[in-house]
KOLKEMAR-867687 format. One record per residue (C-alpha): residue in three letters; x, y, z. Coordinates in steps of 0.25 Angstrom, whole numbers, plus 2048, in hexadecimal, padded with zeros to 3 digits. Example, Ala and Ser with C-alpha at 12.3 -4.5 7.8 and 13.67 -1.06 7.14 Angstrom:
% KOLKEMAR-867687
ALA8317EE81F/SER8377FC81D/
END
This chain:
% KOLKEMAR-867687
UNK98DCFEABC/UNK983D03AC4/UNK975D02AC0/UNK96CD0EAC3/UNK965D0BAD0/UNK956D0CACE/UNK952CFEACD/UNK942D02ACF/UNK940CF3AD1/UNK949CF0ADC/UNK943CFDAE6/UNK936CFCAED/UNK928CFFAE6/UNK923D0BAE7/UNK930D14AE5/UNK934D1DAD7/UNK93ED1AAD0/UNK945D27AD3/UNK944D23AE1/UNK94AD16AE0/UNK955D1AAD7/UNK957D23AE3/UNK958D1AAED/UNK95FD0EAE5/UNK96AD19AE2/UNK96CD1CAF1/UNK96ED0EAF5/UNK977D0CAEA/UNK97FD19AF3/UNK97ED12AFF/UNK984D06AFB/UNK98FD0DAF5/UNK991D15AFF/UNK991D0AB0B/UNK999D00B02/UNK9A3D0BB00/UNK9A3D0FB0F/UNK9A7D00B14/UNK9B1D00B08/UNK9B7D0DB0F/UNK9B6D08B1C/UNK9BBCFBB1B/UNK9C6CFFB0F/UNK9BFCF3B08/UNK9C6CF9AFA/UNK9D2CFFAF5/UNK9D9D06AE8/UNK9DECF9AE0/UNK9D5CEFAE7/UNK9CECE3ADD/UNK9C2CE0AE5/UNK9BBCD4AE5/UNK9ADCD5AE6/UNK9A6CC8AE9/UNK997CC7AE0/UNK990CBBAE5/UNK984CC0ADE/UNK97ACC5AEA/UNK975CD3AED/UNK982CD6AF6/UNK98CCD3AED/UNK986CDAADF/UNK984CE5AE9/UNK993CE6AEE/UNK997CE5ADE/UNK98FCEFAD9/UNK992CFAAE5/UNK9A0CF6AE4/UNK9A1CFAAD4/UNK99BD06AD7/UNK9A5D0CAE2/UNK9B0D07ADA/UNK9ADD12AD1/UNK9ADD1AADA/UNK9B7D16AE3/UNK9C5D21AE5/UNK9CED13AE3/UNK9CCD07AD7/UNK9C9CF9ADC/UNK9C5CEDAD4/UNK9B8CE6AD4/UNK9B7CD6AD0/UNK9AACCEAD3/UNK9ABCC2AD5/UNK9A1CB7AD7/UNK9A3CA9ADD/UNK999CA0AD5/UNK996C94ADF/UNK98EC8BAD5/UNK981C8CADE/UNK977C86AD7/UNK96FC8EACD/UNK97AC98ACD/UNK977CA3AC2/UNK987CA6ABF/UNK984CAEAB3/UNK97CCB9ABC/UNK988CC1AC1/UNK994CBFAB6/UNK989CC7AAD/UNK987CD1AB8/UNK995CD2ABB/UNK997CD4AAC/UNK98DCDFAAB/UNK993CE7AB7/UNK9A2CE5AAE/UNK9AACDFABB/UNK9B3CD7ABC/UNK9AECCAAC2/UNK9B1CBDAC6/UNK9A8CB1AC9/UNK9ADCA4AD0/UNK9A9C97ACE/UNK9A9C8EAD9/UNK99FC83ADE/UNK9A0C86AED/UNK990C84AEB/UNK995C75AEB/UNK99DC75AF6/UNK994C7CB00/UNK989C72AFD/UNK991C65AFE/UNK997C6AB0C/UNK98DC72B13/UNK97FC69B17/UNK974C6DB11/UNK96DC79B19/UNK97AC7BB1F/UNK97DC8AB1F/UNK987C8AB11/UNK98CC99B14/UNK998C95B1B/UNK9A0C8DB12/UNK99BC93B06/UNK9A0CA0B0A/UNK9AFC99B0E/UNK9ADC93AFF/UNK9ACCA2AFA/UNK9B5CA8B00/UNK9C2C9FAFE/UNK9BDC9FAEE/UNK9BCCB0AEE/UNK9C9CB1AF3/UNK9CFCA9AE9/UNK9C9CB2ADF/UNK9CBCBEAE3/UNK9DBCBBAE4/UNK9D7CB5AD5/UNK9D3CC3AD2/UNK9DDCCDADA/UNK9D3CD2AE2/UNK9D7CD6AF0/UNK9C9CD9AF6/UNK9BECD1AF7/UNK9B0CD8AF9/UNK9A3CD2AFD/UNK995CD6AFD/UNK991CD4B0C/UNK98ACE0B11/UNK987CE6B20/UNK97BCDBB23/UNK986CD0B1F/UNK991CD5B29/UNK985CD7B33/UNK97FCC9B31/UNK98DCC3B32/UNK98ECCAB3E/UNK983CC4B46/UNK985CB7B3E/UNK993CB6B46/UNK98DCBBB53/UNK981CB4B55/UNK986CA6B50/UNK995CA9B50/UNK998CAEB5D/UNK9A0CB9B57/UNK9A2CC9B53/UNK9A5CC7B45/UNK99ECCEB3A/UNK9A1CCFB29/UNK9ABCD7B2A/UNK9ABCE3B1E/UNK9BBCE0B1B/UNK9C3CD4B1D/UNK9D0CCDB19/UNK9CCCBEB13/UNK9CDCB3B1B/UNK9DACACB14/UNK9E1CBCB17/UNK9E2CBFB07/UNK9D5CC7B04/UNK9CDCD3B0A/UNK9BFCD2B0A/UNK9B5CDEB09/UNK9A6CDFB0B/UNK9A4CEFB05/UNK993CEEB08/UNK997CEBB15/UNK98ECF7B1B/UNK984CF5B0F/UNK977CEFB14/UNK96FCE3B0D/UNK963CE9B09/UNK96CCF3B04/UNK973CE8AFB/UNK963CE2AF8/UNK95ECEFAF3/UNK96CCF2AEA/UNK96ACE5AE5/UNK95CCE7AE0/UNK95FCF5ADC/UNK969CF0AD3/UNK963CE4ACE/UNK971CDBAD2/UNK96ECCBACC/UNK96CCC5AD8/UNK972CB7AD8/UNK96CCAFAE6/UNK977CA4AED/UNK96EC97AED/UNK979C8FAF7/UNK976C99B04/UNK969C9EAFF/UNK961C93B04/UNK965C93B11/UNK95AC9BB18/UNK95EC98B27/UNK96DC9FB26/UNK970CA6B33/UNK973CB2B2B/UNK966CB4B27/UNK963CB3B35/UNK96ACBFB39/UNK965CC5B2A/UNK958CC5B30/UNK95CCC8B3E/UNK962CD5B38/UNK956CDAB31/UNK94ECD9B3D/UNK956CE0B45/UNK955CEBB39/UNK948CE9B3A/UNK946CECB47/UNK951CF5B4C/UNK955CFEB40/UNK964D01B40/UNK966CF5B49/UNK96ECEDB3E/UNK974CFAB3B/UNK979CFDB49/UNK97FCEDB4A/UNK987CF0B3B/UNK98ECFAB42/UNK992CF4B4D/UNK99BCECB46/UNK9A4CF7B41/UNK9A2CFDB50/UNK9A8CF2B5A/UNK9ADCF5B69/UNK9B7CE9B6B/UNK9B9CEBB78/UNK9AACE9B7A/UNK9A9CDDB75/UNK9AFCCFB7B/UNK9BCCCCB71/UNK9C6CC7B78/UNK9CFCC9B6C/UNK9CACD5B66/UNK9CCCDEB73/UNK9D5CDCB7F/UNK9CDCDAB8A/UNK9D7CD4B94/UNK9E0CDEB90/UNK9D8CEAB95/UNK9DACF2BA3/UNK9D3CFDBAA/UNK9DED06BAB/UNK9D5D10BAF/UNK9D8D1ABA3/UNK9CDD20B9D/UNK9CBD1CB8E/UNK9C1D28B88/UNK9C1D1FB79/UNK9BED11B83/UNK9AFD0DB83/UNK9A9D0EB92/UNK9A6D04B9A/UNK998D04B9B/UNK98ED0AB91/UNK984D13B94/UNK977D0BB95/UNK96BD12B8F/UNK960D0FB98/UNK969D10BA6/UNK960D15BB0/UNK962D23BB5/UNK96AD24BC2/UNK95ED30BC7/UNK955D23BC6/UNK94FD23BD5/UNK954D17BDB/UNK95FD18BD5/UNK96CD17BDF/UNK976D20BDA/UNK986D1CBDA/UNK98DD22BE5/UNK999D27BE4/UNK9A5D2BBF0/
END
């Protein structure tokens, strides 16, 4: 199933090929190993469970696939794995690219024909972000395939910049704390949804991709749209990379590190609820921070506090 790593073509000019079977074998252990960390974490998958692994035929989800096929051979417990991909009838759509793929990799697959491609483009004006309903579309036809095929986990390639992008997305043109979170119960309270490369970056997932040679198969309905706000924050985020190395890093954390009392939900902590009852709490956060450029209080003229 897994090809050797050592695609001299897809690594940087310059490098032997030793070297570069070297380093496309590390990143094929990285992956594993953070796509097996947020399944541990998160208890994404269980002994018994038929997962659903969604193959929309980009980097992401060839990569999510192919790491997935590889720990399940590993893996103490046994779970299913069934590709499925929804064909939307987008224009120019190759559809015999990933059935001889998924043929070649000797999974179980299913692909899905619906024209949403149709409906998208007679409802949203043209130039109108499409994302919306075309992920509403896709997702109320998935779960109807996967209770088609007994599976009970849906699992979807997003990775750590996706949940990061969403994140800002919904804070700076939301108005809201709410990322992509890596395990979820559906909308319509019947499926679980997983994201195992949840702590997997994309240029991890660009690199595997070329690596590994996956048949790339580009969506032409949002493709065209170059003003998207998430390509806003995209490139927002790589600055910030850019300039501040381990910024992006520092903010992905963040999310698994919230204070709720430190935040202004009404409904998430009880702030009217709370009185000074003047008992120490050592595991309680203090009131103020230490600030880290607070002036000395040896400073001359500096008046200190007396006390009686």
């Amino acid at each position: 199933m897994n090809a050797v790593l050592d695609n001299a073509a897809a690594a940087p000019a310059g490098k032997s090929a030793e070297k570069i079977a070297l380093e496309n074998n590390k990143l094929h252990k990285r992956l594993c190993r953070l796509v097996g960390q947020a399944i541990g974490d998160f208890n994404m998958i269980e002994d018994g469970d038929k997962v659903m692994v969604c193959l929309s035929g980009g980097k992401d989800s060839y990569a999510l696939l192919d790491i997935l096929m590889t720990l399940r051979e590993r893996a103490p417990i046994n779970f299913e794995l069934v590709a499925v991909n929804l064909d939307q009838k987008q224009p120019n759509f190759p559809d015999h690219i990933l059935p001889a793929y998924l043929k070649q990799l000797g999974i179980p697959f299913h692909i899905e024909n619906q024209d949403t491609y149709s409906i998208v483009k007679r409802l949203i004006p043209e130039g109108k972000t499409t994302c919306s309903l075309c992920s509403r579309l896709r997702r109320g036809i998935l779960y109807r395939v996967a209770d088609e095929l007994g599976c009970n986990k849906i699992a979807l390639g997003h990775h750590r910049d996706d949940i990061l992008e969403t994140f800002f997305l919904n804070m700076f043109f939301g108005g809201k704390l709410k990322g992509m979170p890596a395990k979820l119960v559906s909308d319509d309270g019947k499926h679980m949804v997983i994201r195992p490369m949840a702590y997997v970056k994309e240029e991890d997932t660009e690199r595997y991709a070329e690596v590994k040679g996956f048949p790339i198969i580009p969506c032409d309905l949002c493709g065209s749209q170059e003003n998207l706000q998430r390509k806003q924050i995209k490139g927002l985020m790589r600055d910030w990379e850019k300039k501040f190395p381990g910024r992006v890093e520092n903010i992905f954390s963040s999310l698994s590190t919230v204070v709720p009392s430190h935040l202004m939900d009404r409904d998430l902590f009880g702030f009217k609820d709370i009185k000074a009852d003047g008992q120490a709490n050592p595991l309680g956060d203090i009131a103020f921070d230490e600030e880290p450029c607070s002036t000395p209080s040896t400073v001359p003229g500096i008046i200190p506090l007396q006390r009686n």
